[in-house]
mmJSON file of the N, C-alpha and C atoms, coordinates in Angstrom:
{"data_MODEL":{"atom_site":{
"group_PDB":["ATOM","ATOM","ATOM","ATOM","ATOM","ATOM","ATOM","ATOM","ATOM","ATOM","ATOM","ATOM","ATOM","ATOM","ATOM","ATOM","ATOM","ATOM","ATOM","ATOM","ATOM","ATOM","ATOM","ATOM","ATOM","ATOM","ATOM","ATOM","ATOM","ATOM","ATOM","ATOM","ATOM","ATOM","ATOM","ATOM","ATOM","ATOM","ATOM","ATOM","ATOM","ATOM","ATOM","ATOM","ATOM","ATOM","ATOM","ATOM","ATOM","ATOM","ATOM","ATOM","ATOM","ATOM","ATOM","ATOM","ATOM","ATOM","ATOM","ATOM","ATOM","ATOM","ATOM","ATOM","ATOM","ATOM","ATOM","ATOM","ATOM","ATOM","ATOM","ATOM","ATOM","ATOM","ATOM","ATOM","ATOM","ATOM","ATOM","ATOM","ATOM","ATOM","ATOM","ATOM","ATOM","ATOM","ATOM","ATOM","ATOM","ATOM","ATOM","ATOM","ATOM","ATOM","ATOM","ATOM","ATOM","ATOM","ATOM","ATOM","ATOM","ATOM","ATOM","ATOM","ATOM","ATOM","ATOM","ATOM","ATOM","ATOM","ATOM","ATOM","ATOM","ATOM","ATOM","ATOM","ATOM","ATOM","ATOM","ATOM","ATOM","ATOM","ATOM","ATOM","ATOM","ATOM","ATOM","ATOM","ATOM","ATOM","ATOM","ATOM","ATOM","ATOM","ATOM","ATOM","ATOM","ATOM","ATOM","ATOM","ATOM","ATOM","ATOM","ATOM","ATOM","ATOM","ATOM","ATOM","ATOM","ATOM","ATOM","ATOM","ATOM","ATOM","ATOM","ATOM","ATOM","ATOM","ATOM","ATOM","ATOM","ATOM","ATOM","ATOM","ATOM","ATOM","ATOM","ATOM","ATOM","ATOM","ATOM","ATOM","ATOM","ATOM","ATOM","ATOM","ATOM","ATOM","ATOM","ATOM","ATOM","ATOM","ATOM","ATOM","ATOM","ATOM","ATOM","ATOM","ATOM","ATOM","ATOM","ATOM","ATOM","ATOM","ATOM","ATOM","ATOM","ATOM","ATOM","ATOM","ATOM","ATOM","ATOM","ATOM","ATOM","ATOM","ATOM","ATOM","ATOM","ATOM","ATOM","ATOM","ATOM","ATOM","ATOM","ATOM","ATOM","ATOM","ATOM","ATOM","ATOM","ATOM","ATOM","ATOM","ATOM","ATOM","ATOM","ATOM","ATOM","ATOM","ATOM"],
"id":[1,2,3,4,5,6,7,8,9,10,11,12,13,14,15,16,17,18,19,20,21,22,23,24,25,26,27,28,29,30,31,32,33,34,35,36,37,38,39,40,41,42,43,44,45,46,47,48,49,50,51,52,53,54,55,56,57,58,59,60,61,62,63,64,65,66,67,68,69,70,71,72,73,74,75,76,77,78,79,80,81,82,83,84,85,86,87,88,89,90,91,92,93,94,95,96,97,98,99,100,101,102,103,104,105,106,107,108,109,110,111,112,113,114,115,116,117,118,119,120,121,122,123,124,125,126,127,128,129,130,131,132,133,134,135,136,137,138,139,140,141,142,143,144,145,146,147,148,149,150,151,152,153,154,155,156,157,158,159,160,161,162,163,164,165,166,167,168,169,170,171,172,173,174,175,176,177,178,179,180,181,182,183,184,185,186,187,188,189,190,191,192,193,194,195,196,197,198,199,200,201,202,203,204,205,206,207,208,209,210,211,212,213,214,215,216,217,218,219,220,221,222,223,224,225,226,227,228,229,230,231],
"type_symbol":["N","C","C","N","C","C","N","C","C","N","C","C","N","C","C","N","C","C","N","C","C","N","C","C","N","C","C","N","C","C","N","C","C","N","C","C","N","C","C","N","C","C","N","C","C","N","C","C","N","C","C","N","C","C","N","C","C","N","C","C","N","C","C","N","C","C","N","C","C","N","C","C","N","C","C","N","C","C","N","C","C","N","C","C","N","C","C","N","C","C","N","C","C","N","C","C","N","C","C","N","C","C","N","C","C","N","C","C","N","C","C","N","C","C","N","C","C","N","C","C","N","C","C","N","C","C","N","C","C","N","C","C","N","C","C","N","C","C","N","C","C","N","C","C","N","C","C","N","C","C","N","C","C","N","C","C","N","C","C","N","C","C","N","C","C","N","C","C","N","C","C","N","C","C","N","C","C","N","C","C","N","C","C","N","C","C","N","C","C","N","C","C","N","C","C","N","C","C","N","C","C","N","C","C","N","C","C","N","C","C","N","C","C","N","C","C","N","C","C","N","C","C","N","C","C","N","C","C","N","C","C"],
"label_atom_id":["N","CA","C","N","CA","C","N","CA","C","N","CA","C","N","CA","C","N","CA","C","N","CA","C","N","CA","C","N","CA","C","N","CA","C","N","CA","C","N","CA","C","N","CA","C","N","CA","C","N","CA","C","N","CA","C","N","CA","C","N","CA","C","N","CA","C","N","CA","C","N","CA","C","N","CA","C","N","CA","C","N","CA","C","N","CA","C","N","CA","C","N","CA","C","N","CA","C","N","CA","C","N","CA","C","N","CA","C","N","CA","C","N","CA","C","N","CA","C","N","CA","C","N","CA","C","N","CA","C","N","CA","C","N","CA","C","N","CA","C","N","CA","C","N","CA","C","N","CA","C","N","CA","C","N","CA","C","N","CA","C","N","CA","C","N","CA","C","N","CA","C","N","CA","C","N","CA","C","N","CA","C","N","CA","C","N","CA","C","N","CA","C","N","CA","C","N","CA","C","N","CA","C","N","CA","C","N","CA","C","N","CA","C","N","CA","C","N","CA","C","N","CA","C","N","CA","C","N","CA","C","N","CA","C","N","CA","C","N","CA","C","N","CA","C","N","CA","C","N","CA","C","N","CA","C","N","CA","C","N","CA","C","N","CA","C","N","CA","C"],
"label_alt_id":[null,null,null,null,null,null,null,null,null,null,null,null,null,null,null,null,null,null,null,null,null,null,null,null,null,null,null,null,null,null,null,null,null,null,null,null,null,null,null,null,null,null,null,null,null,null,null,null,null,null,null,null,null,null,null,null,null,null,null,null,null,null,null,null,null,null,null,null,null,null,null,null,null,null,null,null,null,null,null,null,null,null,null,null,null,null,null,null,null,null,null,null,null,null,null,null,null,null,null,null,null,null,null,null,null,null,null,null,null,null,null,null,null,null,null,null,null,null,null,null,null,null,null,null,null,null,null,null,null,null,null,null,null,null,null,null,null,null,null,null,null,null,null,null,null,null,null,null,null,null,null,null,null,null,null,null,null,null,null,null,null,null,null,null,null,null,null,null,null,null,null,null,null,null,null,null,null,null,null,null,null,null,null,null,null,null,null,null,null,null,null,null,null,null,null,null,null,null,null,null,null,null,null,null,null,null,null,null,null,null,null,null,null,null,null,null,null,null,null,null,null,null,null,null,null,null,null,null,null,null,null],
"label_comp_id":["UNK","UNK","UNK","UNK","UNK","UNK","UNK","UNK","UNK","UNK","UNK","UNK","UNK","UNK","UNK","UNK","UNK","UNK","UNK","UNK","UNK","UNK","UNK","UNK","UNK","UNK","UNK","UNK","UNK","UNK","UNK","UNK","UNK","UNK","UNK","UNK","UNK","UNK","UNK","UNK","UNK","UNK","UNK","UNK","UNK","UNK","UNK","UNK","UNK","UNK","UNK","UNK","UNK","UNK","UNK","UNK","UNK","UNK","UNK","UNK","UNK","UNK","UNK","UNK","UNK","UNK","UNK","UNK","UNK","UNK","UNK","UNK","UNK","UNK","UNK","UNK","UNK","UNK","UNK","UNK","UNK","UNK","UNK","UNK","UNK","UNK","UNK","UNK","UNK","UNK","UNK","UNK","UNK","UNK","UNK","UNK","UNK","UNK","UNK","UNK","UNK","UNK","UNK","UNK","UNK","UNK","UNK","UNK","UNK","UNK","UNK","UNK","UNK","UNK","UNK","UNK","UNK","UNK","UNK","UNK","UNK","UNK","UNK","UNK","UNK","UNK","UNK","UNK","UNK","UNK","UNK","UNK","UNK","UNK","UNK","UNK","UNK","UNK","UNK","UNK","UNK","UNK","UNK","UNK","UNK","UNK","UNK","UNK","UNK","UNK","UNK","UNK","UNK","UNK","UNK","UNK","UNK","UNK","UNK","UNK","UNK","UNK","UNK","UNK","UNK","UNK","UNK","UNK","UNK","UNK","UNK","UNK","UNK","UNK","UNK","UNK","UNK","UNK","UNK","UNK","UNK","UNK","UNK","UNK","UNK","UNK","UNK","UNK","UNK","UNK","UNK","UNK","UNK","UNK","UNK","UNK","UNK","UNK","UNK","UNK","UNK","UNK","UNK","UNK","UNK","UNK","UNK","UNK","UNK","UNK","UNK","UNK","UNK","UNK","UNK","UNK","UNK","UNK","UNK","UNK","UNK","UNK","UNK","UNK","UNK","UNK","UNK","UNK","UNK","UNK","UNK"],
"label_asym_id":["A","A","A","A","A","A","A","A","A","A","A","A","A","A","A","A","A","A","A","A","A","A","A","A","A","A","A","A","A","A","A","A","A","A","A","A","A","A","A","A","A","A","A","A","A","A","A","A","A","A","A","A","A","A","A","A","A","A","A","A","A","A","A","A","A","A","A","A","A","A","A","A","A","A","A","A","A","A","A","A","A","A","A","A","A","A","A","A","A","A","A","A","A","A","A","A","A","A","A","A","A","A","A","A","A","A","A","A","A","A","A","A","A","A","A","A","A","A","A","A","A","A","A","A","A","A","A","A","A","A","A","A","A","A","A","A","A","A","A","A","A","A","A","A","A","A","A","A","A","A","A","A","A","A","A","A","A","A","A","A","A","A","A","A","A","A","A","A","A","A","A","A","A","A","A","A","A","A","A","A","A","A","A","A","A","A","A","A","A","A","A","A","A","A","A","A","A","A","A","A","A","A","A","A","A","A","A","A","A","A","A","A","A","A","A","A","A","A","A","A","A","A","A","A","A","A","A","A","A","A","A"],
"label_entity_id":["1","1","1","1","1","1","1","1","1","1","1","1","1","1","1","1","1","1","1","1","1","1","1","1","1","1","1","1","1","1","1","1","1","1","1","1","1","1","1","1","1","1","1","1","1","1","1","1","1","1","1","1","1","1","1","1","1","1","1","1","1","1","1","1","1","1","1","1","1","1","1","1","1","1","1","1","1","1","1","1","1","1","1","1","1","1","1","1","1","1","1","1","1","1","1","1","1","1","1","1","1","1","1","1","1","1","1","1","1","1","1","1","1","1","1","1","1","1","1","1","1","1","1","1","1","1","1","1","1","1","1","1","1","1","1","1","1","1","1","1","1","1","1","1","1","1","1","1","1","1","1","1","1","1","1","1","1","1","1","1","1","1","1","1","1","1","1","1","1","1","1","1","1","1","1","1","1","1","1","1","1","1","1","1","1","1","1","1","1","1","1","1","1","1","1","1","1","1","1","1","1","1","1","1","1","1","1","1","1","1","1","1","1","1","1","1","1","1","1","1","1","1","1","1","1","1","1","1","1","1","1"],
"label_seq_id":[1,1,1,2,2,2,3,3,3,4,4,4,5,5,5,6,6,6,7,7,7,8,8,8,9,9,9,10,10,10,11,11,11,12,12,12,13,13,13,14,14,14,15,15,15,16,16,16,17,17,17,18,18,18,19,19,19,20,20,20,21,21,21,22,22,22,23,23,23,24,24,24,25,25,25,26,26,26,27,27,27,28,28,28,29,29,29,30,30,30,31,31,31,32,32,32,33,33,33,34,34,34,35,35,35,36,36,36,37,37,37,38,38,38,39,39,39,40,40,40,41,41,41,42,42,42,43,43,43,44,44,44,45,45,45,46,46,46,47,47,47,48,48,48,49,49,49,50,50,50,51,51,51,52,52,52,53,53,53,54,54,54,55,55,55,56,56,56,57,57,57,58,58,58,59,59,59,60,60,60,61,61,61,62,62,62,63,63,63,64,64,64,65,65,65,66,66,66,67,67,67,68,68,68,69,69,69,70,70,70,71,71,71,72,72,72,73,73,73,74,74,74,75,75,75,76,76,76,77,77,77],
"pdbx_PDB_ins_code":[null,null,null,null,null,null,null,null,null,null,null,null,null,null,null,null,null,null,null,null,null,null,null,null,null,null,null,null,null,null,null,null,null,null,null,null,null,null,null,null,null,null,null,null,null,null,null,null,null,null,null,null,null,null,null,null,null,null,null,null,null,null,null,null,null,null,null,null,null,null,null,null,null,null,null,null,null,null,null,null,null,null,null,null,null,null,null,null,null,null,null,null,null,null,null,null,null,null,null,null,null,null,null,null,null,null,null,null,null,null,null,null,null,null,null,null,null,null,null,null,null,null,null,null,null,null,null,null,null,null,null,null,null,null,null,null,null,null,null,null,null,null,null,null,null,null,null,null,null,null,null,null,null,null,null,null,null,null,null,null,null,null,null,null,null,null,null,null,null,null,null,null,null,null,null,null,null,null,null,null,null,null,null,null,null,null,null,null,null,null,null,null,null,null,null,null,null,null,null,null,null,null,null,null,null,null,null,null,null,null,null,null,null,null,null,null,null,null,null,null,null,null,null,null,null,null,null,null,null,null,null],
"Cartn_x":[28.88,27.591,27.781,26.973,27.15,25.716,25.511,25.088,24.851,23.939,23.651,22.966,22.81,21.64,21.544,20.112,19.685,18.685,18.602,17.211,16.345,15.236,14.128,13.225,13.0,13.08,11.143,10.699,9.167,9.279,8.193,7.557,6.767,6.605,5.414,5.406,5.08,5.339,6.118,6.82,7.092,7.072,6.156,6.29,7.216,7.572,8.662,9.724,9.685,11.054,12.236,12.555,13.311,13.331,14.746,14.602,15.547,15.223,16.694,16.854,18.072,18.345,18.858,18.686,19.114,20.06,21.415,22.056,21.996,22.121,21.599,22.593,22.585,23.422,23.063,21.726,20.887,19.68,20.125,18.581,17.585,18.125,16.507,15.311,16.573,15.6,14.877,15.315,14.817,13.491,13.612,12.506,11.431,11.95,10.62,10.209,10.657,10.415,9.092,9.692,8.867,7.747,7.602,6.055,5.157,6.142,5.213,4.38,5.288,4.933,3.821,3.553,2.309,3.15,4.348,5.208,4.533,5.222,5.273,6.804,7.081,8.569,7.752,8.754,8.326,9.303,11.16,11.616,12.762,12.222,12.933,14.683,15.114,16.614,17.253,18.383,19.0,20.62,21.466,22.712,23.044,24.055,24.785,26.295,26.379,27.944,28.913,30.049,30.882,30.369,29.207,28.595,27.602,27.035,26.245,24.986,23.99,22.235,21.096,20.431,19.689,18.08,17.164,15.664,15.045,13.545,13.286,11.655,11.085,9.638,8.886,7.991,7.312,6.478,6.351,5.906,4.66,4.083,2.33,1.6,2.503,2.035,2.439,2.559,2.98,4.444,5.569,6.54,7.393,8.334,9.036,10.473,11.132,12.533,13.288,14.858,15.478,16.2,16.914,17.366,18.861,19.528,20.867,21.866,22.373,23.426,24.817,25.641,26.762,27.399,28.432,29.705,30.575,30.554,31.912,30.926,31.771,30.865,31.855,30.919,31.375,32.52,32.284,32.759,34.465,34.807,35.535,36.642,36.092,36.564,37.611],
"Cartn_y":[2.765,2.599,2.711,1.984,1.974,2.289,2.599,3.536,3.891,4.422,5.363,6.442,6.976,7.36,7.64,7.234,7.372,8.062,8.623,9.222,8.267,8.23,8.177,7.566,6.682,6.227,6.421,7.282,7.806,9.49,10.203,11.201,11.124,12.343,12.149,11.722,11.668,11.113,9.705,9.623,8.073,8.134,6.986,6.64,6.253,7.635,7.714,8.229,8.346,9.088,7.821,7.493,6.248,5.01,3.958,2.516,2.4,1.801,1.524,0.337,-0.808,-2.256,-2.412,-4.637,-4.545,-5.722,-5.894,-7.088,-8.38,-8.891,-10.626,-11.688,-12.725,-13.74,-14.604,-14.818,-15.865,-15.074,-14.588,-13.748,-14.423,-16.075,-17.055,-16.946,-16.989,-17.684,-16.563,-15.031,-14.036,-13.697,-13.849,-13.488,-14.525,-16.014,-16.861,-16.465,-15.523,-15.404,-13.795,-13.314,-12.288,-12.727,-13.568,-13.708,-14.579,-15.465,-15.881,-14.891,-13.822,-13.025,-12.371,-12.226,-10.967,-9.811,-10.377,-9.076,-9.689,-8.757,-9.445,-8.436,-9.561,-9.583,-8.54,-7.585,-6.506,-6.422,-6.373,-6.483,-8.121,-9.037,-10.464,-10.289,-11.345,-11.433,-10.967,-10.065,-9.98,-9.576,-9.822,-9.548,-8.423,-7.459,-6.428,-6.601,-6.288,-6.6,-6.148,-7.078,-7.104,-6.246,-6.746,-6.207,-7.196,-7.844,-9.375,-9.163,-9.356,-10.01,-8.753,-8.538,-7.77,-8.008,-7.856,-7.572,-6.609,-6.121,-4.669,-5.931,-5.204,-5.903,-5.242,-5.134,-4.325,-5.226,-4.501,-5.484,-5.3,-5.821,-5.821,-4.203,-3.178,-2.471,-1.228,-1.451,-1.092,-0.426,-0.409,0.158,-0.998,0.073,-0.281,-0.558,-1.664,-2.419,-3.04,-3.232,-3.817,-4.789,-5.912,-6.536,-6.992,-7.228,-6.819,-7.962,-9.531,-10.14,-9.586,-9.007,-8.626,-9.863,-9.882,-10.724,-11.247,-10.153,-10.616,-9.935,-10.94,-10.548,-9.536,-8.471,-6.826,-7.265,-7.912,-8.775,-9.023,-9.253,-9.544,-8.27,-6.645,-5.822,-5.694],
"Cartn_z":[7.905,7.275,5.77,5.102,3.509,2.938,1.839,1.284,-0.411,-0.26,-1.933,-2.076,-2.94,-3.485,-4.628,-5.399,-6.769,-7.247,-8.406,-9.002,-8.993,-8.987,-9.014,-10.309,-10.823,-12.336,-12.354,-11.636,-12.468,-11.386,-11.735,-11.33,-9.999,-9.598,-8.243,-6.828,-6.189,-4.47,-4.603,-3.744,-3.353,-2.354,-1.918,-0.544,0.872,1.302,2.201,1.574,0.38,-0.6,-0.591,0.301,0.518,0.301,0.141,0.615,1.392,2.512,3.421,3.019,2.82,2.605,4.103,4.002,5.14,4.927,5.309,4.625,5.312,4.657,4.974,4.55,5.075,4.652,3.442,3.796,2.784,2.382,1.071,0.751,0.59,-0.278,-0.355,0.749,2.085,3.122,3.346,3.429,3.773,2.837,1.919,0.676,0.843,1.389,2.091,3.098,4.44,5.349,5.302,4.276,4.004,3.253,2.366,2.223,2.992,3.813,5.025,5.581,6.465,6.849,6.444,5.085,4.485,3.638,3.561,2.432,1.308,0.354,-1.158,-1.784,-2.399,-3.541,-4.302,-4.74,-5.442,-6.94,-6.587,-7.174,-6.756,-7.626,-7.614,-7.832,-6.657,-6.41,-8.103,-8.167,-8.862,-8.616,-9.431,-8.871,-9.261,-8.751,-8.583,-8.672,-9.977,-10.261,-9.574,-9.136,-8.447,-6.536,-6.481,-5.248,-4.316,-4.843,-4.796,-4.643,-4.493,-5.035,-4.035,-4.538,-3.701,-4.147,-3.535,-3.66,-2.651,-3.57,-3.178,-2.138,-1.753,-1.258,-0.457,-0.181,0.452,1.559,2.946,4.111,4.295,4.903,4.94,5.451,5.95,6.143,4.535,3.682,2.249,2.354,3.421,2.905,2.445,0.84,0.461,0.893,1.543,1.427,0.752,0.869,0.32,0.902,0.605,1.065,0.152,1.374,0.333,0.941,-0.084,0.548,-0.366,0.747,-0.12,-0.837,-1.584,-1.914,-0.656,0.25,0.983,2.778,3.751,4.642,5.511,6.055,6.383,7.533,8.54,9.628,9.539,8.348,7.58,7.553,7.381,7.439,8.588],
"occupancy":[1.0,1.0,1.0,1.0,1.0,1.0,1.0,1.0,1.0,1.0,1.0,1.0,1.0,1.0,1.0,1.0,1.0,1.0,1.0,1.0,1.0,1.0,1.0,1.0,1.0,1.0,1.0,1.0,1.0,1.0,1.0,1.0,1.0,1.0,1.0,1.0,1.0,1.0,1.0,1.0,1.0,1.0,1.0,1.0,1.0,1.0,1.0,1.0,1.0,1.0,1.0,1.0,1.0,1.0,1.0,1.0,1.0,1.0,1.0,1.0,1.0,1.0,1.0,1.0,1.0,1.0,1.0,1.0,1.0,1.0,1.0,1.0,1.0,1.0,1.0,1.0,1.0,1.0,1.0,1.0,1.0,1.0,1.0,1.0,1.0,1.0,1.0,1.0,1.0,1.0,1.0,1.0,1.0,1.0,1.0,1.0,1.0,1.0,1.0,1.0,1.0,1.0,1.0,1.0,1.0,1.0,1.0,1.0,1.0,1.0,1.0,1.0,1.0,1.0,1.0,1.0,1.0,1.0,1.0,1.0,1.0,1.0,1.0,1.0,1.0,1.0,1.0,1.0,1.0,1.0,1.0,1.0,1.0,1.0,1.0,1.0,1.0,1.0,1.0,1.0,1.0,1.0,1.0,1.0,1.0,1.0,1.0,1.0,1.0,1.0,1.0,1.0,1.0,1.0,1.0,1.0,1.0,1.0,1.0,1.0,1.0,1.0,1.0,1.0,1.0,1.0,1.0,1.0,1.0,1.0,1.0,1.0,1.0,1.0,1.0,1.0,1.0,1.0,1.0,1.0,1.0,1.0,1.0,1.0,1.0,1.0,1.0,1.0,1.0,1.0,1.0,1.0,1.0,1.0,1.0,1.0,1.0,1.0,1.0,1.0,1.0,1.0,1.0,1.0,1.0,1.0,1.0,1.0,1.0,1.0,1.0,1.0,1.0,1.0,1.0,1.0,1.0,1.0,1.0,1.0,1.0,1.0,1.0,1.0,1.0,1.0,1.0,1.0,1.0,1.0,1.0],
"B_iso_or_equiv":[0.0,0.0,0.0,0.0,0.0,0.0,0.0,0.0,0.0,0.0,0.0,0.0,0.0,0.0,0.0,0.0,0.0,0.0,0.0,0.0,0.0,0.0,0.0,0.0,0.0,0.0,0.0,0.0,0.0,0.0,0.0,0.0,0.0,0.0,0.0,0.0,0.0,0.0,0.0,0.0,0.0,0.0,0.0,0.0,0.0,0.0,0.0,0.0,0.0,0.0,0.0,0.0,0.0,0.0,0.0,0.0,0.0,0.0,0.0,0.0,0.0,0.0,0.0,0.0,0.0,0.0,0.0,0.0,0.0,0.0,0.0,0.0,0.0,0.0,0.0,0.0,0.0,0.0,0.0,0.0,0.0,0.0,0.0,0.0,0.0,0.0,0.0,0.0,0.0,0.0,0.0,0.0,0.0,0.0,0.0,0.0,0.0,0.0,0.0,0.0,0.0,0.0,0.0,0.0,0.0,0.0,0.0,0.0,0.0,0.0,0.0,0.0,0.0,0.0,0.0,0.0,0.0,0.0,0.0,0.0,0.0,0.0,0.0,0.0,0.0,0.0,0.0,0.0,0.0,0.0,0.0,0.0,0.0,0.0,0.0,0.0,0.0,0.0,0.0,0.0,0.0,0.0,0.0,0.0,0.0,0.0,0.0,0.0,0.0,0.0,0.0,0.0,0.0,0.0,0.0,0.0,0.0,0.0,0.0,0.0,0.0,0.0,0.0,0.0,0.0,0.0,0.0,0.0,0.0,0.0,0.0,0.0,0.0,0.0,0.0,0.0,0.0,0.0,0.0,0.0,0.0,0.0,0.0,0.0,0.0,0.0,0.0,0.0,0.0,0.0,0.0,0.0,0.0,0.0,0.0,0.0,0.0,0.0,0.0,0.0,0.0,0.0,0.0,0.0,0.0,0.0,0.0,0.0,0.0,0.0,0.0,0.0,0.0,0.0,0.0,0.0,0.0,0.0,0.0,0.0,0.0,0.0,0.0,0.0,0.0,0.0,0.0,0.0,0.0,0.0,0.0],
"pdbx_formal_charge":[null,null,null,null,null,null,null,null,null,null,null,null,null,null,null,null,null,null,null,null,null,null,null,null,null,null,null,null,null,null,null,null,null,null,null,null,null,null,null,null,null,null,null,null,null,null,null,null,null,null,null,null,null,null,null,null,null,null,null,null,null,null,null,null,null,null,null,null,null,null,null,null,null,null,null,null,null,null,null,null,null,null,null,null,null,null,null,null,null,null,null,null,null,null,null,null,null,null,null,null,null,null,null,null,null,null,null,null,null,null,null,null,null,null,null,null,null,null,null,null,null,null,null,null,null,null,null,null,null,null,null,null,null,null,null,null,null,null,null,null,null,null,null,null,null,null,null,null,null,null,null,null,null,null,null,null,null,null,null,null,null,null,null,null,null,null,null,null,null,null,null,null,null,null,null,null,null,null,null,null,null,null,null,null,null,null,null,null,null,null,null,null,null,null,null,null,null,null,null,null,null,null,null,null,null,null,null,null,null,null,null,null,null,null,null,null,null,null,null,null,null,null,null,null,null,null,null,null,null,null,null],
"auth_seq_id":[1,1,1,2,2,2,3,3,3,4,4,4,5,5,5,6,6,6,7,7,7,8,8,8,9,9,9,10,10,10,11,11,11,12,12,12,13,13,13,14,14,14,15,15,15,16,16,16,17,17,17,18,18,18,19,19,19,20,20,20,21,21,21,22,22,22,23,23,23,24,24,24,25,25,25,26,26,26,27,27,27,28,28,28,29,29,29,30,30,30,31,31,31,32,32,32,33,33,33,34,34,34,35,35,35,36,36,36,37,37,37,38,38,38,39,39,39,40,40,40,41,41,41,42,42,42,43,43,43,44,44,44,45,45,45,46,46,46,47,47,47,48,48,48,49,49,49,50,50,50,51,51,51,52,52,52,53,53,53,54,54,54,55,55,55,56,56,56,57,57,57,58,58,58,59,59,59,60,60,60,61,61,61,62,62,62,63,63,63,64,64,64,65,65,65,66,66,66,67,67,67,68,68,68,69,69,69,70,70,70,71,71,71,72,72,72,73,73,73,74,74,74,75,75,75,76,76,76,77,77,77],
"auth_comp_id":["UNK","UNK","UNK","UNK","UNK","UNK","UNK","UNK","UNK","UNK","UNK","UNK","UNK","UNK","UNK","UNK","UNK","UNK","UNK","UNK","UNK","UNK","UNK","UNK","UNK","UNK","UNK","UNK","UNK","UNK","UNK","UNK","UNK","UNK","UNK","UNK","UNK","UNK","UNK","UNK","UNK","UNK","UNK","UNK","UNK","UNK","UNK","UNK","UNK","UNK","UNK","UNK","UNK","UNK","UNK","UNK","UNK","UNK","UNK","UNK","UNK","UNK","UNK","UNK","UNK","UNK","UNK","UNK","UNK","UNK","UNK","UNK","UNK","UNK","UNK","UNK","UNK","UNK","UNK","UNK","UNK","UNK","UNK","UNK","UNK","UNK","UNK","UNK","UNK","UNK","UNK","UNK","UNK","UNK","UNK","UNK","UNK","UNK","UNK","UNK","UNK","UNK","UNK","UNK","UNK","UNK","UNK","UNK","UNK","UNK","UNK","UNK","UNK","UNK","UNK","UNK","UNK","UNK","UNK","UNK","UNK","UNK","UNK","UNK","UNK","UNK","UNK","UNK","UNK","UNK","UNK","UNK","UNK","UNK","UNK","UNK","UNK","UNK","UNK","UNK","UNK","UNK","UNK","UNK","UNK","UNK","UNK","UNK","UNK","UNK","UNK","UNK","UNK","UNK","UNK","UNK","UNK","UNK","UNK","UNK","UNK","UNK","UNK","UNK","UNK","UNK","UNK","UNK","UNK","UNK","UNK","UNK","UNK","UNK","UNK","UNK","UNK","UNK","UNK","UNK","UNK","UNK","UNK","UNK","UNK","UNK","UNK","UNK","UNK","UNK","UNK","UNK","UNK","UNK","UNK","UNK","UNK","UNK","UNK","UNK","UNK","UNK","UNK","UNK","UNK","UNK","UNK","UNK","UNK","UNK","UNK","UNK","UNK","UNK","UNK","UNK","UNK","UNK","UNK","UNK","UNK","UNK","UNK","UNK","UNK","UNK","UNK","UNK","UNK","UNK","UNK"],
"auth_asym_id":["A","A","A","A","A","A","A","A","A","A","A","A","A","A","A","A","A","A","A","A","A","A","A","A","A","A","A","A","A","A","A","A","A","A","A","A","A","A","A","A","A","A","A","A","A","A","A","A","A","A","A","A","A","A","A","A","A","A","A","A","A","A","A","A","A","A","A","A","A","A","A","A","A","A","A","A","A","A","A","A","A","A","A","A","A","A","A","A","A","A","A","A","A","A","A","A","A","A","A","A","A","A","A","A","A","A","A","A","A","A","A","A","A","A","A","A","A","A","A","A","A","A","A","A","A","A","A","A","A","A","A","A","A","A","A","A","A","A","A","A","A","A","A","A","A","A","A","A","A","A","A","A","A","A","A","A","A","A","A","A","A","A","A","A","A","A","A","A","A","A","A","A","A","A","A","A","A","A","A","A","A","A","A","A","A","A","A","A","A","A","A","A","A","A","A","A","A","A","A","A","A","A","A","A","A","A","A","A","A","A","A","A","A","A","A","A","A","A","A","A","A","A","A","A","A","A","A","A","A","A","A"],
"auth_atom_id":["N","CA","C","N","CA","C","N","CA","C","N","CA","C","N","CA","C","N","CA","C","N","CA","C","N","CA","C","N","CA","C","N","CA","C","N","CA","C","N","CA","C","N","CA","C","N","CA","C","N","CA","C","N","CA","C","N","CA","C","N","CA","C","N","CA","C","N","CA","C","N","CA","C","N","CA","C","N","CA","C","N","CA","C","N","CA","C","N","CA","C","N","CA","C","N","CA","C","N","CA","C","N","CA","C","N","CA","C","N","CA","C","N","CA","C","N","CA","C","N","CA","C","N","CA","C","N","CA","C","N","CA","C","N","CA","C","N","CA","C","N","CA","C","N","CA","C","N","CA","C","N","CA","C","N","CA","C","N","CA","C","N","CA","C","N","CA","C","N","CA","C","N","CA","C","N","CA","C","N","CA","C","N","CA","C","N","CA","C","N","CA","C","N","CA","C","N","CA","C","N","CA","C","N","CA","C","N","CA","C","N","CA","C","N","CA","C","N","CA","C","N","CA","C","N","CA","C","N","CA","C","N","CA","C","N","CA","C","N","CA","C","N","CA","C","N","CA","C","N","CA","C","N","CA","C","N","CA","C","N","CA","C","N","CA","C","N","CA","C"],
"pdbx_PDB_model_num":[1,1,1,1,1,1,1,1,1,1,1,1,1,1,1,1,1,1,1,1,1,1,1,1,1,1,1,1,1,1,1,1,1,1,1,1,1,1,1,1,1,1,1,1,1,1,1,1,1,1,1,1,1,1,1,1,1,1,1,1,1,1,1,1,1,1,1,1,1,1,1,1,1,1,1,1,1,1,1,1,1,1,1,1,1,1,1,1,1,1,1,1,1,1,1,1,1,1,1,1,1,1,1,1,1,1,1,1,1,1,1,1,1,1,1,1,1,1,1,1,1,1,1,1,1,1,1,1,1,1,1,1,1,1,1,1,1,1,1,1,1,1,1,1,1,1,1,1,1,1,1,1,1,1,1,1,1,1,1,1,1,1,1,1,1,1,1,1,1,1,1,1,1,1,1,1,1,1,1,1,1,1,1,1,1,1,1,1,1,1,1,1,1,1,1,1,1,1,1,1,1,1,1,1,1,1,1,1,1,1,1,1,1,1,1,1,1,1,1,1,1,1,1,1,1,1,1,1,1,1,1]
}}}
């Protein structure tokens, strides 16, 4: 299992304290599939150096996710 954890970049409750990510092959398609759904893009695809592209979004019931296509696929390991 892979992993982090980070501070917190404001004050006060967060909802669930957490983000779990979930990795994906094709983040495009995933980030269309989520606002079909009733998500909304919260934080837009960005890359992660030497780690590959991730976005944050939240699903219709308000929790916050991530979505995470690595560089290299785990499978591979």
């Amino acid at each position: 299992m892979y992993g982090g954890i980070m501070k917190p970049q404001h004050e006060g409750p967060w909802p669930g304290n957490m983000t779990l990510y979930v990795d994906v092959e094709d983040l495009a398609a995933f980030r269309k599939k989520i606002v079909t759904a009733g998500g909304k893009i919260m934080v837009d695809d960005q890359e992660v150096p030497g780690r590959g592209r991730l976005c944050l979004f939240t699903a219709p019931e308000r929790r916050m996710l991530g979505l995470r296509q690595p560089l290299v696929d785990r499978k591979s390991f």
